[in-house]
Phi, psi and omega in degrees: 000125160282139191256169176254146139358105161276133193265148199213164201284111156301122178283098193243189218242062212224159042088085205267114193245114156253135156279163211298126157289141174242121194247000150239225195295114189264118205268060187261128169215200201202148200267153149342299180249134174271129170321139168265155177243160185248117209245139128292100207234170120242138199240135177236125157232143212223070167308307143358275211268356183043077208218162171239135146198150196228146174212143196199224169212146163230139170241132174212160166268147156270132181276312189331148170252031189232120167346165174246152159245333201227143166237171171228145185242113190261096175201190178217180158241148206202170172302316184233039189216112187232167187184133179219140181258141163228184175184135194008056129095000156267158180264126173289174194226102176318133209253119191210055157326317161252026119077043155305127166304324183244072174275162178233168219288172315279152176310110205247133199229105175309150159277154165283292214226094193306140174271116173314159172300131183083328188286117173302148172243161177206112166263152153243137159219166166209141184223177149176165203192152205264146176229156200270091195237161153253178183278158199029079168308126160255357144206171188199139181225124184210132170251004173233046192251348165254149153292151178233154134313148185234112165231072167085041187020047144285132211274153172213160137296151173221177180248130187221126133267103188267145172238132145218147196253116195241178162274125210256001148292339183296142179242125201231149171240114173260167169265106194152165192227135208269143174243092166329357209253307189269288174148028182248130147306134173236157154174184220203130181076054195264157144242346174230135171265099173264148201231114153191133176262223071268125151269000156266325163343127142270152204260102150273168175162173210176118162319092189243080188075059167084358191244121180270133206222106173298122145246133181255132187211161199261224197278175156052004188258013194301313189317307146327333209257322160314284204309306189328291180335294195315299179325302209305321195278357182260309185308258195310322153293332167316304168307317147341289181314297198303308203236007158080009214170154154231106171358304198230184191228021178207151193204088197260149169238122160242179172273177210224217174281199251183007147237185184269090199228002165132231172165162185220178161295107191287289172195176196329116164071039169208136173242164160224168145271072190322137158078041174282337177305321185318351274267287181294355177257015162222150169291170188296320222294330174280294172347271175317326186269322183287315176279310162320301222275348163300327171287305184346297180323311226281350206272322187241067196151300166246315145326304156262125187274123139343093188244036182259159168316332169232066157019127150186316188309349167279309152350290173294323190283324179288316173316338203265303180323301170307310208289002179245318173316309181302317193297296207293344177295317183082037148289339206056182192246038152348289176305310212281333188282325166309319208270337165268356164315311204288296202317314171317303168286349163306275189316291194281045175228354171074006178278140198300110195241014180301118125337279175277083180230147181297167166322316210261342185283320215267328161277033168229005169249164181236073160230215201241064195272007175312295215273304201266328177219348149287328178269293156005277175267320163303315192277336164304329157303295205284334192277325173302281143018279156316313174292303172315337194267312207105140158298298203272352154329295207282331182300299178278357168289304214269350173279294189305346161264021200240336158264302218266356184232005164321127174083331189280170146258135184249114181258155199300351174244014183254301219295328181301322185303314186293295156336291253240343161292303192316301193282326189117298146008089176280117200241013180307279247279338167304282208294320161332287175263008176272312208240340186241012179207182197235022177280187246155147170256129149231108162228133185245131183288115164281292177212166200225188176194160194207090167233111189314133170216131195031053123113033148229165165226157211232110142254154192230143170263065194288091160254139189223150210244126177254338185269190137311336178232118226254043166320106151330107189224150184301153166222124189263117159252114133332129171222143176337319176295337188102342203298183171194133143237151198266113154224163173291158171260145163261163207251037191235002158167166196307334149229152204215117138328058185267123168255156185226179187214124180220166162278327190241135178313149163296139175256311175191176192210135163195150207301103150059045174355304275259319215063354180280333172258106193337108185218110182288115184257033179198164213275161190249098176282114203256121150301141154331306197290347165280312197290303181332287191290351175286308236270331153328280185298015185247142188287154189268354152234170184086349185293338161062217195263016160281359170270358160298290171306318162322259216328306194286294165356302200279348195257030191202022155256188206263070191325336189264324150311321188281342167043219214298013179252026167285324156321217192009322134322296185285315189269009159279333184289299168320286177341317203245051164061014168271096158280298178315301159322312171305314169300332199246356191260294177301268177358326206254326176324300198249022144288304173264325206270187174284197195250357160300314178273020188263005187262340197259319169291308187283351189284332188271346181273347150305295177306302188296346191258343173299302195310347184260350195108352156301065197278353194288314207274324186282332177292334190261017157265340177297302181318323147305325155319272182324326188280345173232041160330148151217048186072352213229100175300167161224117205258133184237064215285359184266354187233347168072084168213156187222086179294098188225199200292316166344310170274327181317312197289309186310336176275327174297349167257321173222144182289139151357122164236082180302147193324107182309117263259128230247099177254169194266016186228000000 
């Protein structure tokens, strides 16, 4: 997404007033849930003198359960920014130790008089401070024109009344909705406060189910801006329907940059749209869908607040919101089939596709994970997610957290929580691997039967699984009658059997029609140096059929490469009962592998031609054992075995025999 221009405070050269310092130690911390504050302002902003000034009230509780002695305010002082805290008439005293001409954000302010645990507070402030517009602004945009509470830069929602006195050529959008009765923009649950004016602009707007709906569009953009309404007026009652509510009672749509480039949440109740000039260099159908899906946001973004380290879980849930929208209008899922499309070429481009990653993981890659796995992969989660839940589960999961963290932050093992109540359901193996890992479903209908029996038929469905992770996914069956039925595959291994009961023969079965569920359909080609470190990390027993999904993996690399851990393959396959496959492992080991690993590939390919009945073939890999001995046994303690030459010269005498098979009599 492209942002506009932030316009930041100019540095001129003026007459600097700091109040009386307090040197000492400043006793600051922040409650478990940081206070909502309630801000009271009035604002003259003056393009002209090109100057802000402001005054007001701030009211917050302390939620803590310790006195407050201290706050903070994220803001500075500066040649061209002043700002003074008072509290019952008294002035706070700015925490400035080295007695700086500038100090910066944020701004730290002793209480005269500590706010007890539970106890309301009421600050007065007044600031102003100069800004970097040229002459004669011709628009201006800011998410940073009030002072804020500062708590540890955790997002809190607020409550707000604004008044403001402008050059009444500005045609302006706040986050708020103006009450003719006081002269205050208001509004409740903000997370951003936005600001943005135009003297060129024009105005559209409209009452919609309780929502006053702004559109500001530039020269040549009315025609977007008409869609734009309309949408707005089919989008917020749906959502309403869908969701039980609409968050705010105001709603501005402004314009953006100068192509067809999408649009983002500028801030609490203003979106914006890039290329509304644009009218013909987009279809109607990205008009109607950028505007669903940008409002989608106010719901996911800005009302439920994002408490994760790398934001993305807002993102997927407003996505889910357009994608039902889209559905119901008879857009089709165009978008959404695209966007699982993209996440798809991500993964077979090898890119780290991990979700829930710390800050410092997310600046060190260098792709477009915005594109690919915040938008993408987000809407691929959620699409999952639904299929897996059930519609009306997952319907009622994404509502009820949707009532419960209005104003809150919701982190992505919270929103797990919320699932895993709706449903009954423990989804760790879900959320695990969709949001904390980089597996991916590749799953294919191999073959199917259709066989008449007592005037029905009884068909079967063979879907088999190429990744690792046995995700459930629908299967659509056809029949000669026209008829279809939909049932799920189980996740309890790499193939899974779905059967069916019809009147009429099967014609044909697929995976999810839809395209909406990221479901990769085609075998996935790894560099060794990917393959390698899987084939590490699977245990020599137990590994079951994820030494399986490897095992295809490996054969579909660069085979000369993965060299001696192809050994280490072939006994996770043997284990989880693939002797052939295991047998094609050894093979490839002492093929491939060093000359260390060549007395051990050959001792296990004796083994694996004994278990078929091959004994010509298993002696004369004993031999090869024996002929590149090299001292060094290999202890297998899980079959209570020890392989050196002793045992090899015992195979050449008696064949291999795995430990005999355990019966109930």
């Amino acid at each position: 997404m492209k942002h506009f221009q932030s316009y930041t405070v100019l540095f001129c050269s003026i007459f600097v007033f700091l109040y009386a310092n307090s040197f000492a130690q400043i006793n600051y911390w922040v409650p478990a849930t940081p206070p909502k504050a309630a801000y009271k302002l009035d604002l003259k902003l003056n393009f002209e003198d090109k100057l802000l000034e402001g005054h007001g009230s701030i009211r917050f509780r302390n939620t803590g359960k310790k006195p407050m002695t201290a706050i903070a305010i994220d803001e500075k002082i500066s040649a061209s920014s002043l700002i003074k805290i008072s509290r019952n008439g008294e002035t706070l005293e700015v925490y400035n130790p080295d007695e700086r001409a500038q100090v910066n954000p944020p701004l730290f302010f002793n209480l005269h008089n500590p706010v007890k645990a539970g106890e309301d507070a009421n600050l007065q402030i007044a600031f102003k401070k100069r800004l970097m517009v040229d002459d004669n602004v011709q628009s201006f945009e800011s998410q940073e024109l009030i002072p804020q509470l500062w708590w540890d830069g955790i997002t809190v929602s607020n409550s707000y009344q604004i008044k403001i006195d402008t050059d009444k050529n500005y045609t302006m959008a706040v986050s708020g909705r103006y009450n003719k009765e006081t002269g205050y923009y208001e509004s409740e649950n903000v997370k951003t406060y936005g600001f943005y004016c135009s003297k060129t602009n024009k105005t559209l707007q409209e009452e919609i189910n309780g929502v006053h709906v702004r559109v500001l569009y530039p020269e040549n953009g009315e025609r977007v801006a008409k869609l734009a309404l309309n949408t707005a007026k089919e989008v917020i009652p749906f959502y309403i329907d869908l969701m039980g509510f609409y968050p705010y009672t105001f709603l501005n749509i402004i314009p953006g940059g100068d192509g067809v480039w999408g649009g983002y949440p500028f801030a609490t109740g203003i979106v914006v749209i890039h290329g509304m000039q644009l009218y013909d260099q987009g279809s109607t159908r990205h008009w109607r869908w950028i505007t669903a899906h940008e409002i989608g946001h106010e719901y996911w973004g800005e009302y439920v607040l994002d408490g994760d380290d790398v934001p993305f879980l807002w993102i997927a849930l407003g996505i889910y919101a357009d994608w039902k929208f889209s559905q119901h209008i008879g857009l089709s899922d165009w978008k959404h089939r695209n966007w699982a499309d993209y996440y798809l070429r991500g993964v077979k481009k090898g890119y780290n596709t991990t979700m829930d990653i710390r800050a410092e993981e997310e600046s060190s890659f260098d792709f477009d994970r915005n594109n690919y796995v915040q938008h993408a992969k987000g809407f691929s989660f959620v699409s999952a997610l639904e299929t897996v839940m059930g519609k009306e589960m997952f319907q009622k999961a994404y509502n009820e957290t949707l009532k419960k963290y209005g104003g809150k932050r919701l982190t992505n093992r919270e929103f797990q929580k919320e699932c895993e109540k709706t449903s009954g359901e423990n989804l760790s193996w879900f959320f695990n691997a969709w949001l904390r890992s980089n597996k991916y479903v590749s799953a294919f209908v191999s073959n199917t039967t259709s066989v008449l029996e007592n005037g029905k038929y009884n068909s079967t469905v063979n879907v088999h699984y190429k990744s690792d992770f046995y995700m459930p996914v629908p299967v659509y069956a056809t029949f000669e009658d026209g008829s279809y039925q939909v049932k799920m595959t189980g996740r309890s291994s790499h193939k899974s059997v779905v059967n069916f009961t019809s009147s009429s023969k099967l014609t044909g079965a697929v995976i999810d029609p839809s395209g909406c569920l990221a479901n990769l359909d085609e075998q996935l080609t790894l560099k060794a140096e990917d393959v390698k470190p899987k084939i590490r990390s699977l245990p020599y027993s137990g590994a079951g059929d994820k030494a399986y999904i490897v095992y295809a993996q490996a054969l579909n690399s660069d085979r000369e490469k993965v060299a001696d851990e192809w050994y280490k393959l072939g006994m996770a396959l043997y284990d989880g009962g693939y002797s052939r496959q295991a047998r094609t492992c050894f093979y490839f080991g002492l093929k491939y592998g060093s000359n260390d690993k060549k007395f051990i590939n050959s001792a296990w390919l004796g083994h694996m031609y004994d278990l078929t009945g091959s004994r010509n073939t298993a002696i004369e890999y004993y031999q090869k054992a024996i002929d590149v001995w090299d001292g060094n046994p290999y202890t297998h303690s899980q079959y209570n075995m020890t392989v050196d030459k002793a045992w090899v010269e015992q195979r050449l005498k008696e064949p291999f025999s795995p430990e005999e098979k355990m019966t109930w009599n």
